[in-house]
N, C-alpha and C positions, 0 to 999 in steps of 0.2 A: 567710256564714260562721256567723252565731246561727243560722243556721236547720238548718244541718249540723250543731251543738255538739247544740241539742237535740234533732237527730234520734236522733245518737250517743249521746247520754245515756239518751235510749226503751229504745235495742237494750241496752244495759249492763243497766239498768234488769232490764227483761224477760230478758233471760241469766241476769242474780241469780237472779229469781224463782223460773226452768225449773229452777235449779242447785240453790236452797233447795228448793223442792218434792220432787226425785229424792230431796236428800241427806238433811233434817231429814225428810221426811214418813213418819207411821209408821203402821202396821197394828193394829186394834184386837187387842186378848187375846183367849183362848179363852172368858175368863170377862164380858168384855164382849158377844161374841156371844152368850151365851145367855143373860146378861140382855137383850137388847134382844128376846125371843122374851115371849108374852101367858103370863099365868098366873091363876090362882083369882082372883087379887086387883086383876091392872092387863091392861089393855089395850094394846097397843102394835101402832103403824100408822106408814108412813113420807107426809106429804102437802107436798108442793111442799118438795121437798126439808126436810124438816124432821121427826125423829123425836119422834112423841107418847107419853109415858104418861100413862094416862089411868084413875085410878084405878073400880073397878068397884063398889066398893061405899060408903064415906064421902067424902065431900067436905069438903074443909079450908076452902073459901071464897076460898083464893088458890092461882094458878097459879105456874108459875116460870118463866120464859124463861135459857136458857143456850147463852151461845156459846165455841165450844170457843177451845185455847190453837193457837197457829200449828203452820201445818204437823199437826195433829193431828185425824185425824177424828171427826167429829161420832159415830160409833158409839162410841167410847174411854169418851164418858159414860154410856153405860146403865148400869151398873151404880147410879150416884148418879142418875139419871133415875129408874128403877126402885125406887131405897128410897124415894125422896121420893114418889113417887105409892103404892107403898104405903102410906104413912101417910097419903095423901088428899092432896095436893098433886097435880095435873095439873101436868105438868113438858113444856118442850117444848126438845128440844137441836139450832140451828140448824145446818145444814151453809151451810159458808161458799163461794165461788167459790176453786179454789185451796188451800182449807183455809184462809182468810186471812181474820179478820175485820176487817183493815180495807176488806176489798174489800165486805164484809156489815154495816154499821155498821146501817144503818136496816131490815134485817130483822123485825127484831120489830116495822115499822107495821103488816106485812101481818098478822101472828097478832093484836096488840091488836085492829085493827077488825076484825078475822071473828069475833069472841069479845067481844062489847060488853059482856057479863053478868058475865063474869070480871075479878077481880082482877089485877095483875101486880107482879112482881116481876123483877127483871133481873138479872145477873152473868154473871158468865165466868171462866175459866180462864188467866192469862199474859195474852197478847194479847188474848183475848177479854172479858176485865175492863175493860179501856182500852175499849175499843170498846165493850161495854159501858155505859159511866158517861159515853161522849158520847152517847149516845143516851139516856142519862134525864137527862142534863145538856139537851137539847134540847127533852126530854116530859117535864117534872118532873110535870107535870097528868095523865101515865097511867099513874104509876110508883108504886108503895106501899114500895119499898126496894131498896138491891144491895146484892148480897153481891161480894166477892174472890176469888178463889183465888189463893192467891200471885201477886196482883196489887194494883193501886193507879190510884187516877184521875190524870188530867195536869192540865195547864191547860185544855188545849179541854173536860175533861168535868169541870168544877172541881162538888163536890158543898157547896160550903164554907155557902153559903148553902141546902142542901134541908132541905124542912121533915121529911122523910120519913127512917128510920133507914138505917145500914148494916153491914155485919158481914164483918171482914175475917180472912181463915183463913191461916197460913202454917205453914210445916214447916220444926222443926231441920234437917235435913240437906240442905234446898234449899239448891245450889250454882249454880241459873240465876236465880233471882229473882237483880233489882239491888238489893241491900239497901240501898246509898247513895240509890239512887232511889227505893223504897220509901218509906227516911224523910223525905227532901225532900220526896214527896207526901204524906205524911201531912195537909198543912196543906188540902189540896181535900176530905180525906173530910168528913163532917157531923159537928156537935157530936155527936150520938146513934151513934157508930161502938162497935160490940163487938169486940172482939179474942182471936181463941183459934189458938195454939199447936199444932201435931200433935207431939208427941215423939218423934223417929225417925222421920218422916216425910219423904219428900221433893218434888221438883218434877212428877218424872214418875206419882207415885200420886195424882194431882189427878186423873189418868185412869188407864183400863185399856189401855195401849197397851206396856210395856215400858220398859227403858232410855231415857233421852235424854241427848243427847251433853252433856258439860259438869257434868251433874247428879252430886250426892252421893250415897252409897250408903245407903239405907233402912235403918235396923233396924226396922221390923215392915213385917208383907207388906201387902201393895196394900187386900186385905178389908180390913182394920183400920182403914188408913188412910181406905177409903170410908167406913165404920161411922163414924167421929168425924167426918166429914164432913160426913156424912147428919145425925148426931146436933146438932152444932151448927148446923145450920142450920134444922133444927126446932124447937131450943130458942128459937131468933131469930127464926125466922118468928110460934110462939105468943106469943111475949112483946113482944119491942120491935113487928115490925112489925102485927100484929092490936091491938095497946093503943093505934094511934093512927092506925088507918084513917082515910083521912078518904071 
């Protein structure tokens, strides 16, 4: 009979998934696809499932690793891939099994070791923040900082003790972040955590993908929201985490 309970629980399990996938999963924007296209300034190539910008002409000295929020494809990010490796950050936006990054937690082992010369940095989007900050919770020794996207670490990816900064981004009118949950975690980010605000910002302008179900209504458009995006994380990338490289 346990062994019938947990078969039946697989199939539920797996039904969820198929269900979530059809229902939450979304299609990048117009403006997402033609960011993920090469221009004067960046490079971009797809390699083992994993979308590169690869800046062409300055070099920031650190990379970015980003895993997307659930259900949400890995193209949805180019747009913020793309301003970051403009400014000379090599940004690399992992596609997940499913769209799910807890199915893709240890992804970024494969891009750290084939890139030994490179600096890294981690975050993610929603889900992909969580997953995320277990996996630098795991590699603190290959990690130089995360960032959040209206998201927060748990217990399993507790940041509480890293020597390394982090930078956590949220938006007034996000209505799917769990704010309760949010501040509960607050206690796993690192002492060195920056915190910045998008105003009129919401859940779903983390990416270029449209609507999501649940979420508040935006008052400034998606650009915008990428633009202060993009901006404060290069503010944080030059300051807190380059001042204390190790």
């Amino acid at each position: 009979m346990k062994k019938l309970a947990i078969i039946g629980s697989a199939v539920v399990l797996f039904c969820l998934l198929i269900w979530g996938y059809f229902y939450f999963n979304s299609e990048p924007s117009n403006v997402a696809e033609d960011a993920a296209n090469s221009t004067k300034t960046v490079d971009v190539l797809e390699e083992n499932d994993i979308l590169v910008f690869t800046p062409r002409k300055s070099d920031a000295g650190l990379s970015v690793i980003l895993y997307p929020g659930a259900f949400v494809d890995a193209l949805s990010y180019a747009p913020l891939a793309n301003n970051l490796a403009s400014s000379g950050f090599k940004t690399y936006v992992v596609e997940m099994p499913l769209n799910l990054a807890v199915f893709g937690k240890n992804r970024a082992a494969d891009i750290i070791d084939e890139a030994p010369d490179e600096k890294f940095v981690i975050g993610g989007h929603s889900l992909g923040g969580v997953m995320a900050s277990r996996f630098a919770h795991e590699n603190n020794n290959e990690i130089e900082g995360v960032f959040f996207l209206a998201s927060y670490p748990d217990k399993k990816g507790s940041l509480k003790n890293a020597s390394f900064p982090a930078i956590s981004i949220t938006a007034t009118k996000d209505n799917v972040l769990n704010k309760e949950a949010y501040n509960k975690n607050k206690k796993y980010l690192p002492k060195d955590t920056t915190f910045v605000s998008i105003e009129g910002g919401n859940h779903g302008q983390f990416g270029s993908y449209g609507e999501q179900h649940g979420d508040g209504k935006a008052t400034i458009r998606g650009t915008d929201q990428t633009d202060q995006v993009t901006n404060a994380l290069i503010a944080w990338l030059n300051t807190s985490v380059k001042t204390q490289e190790r």
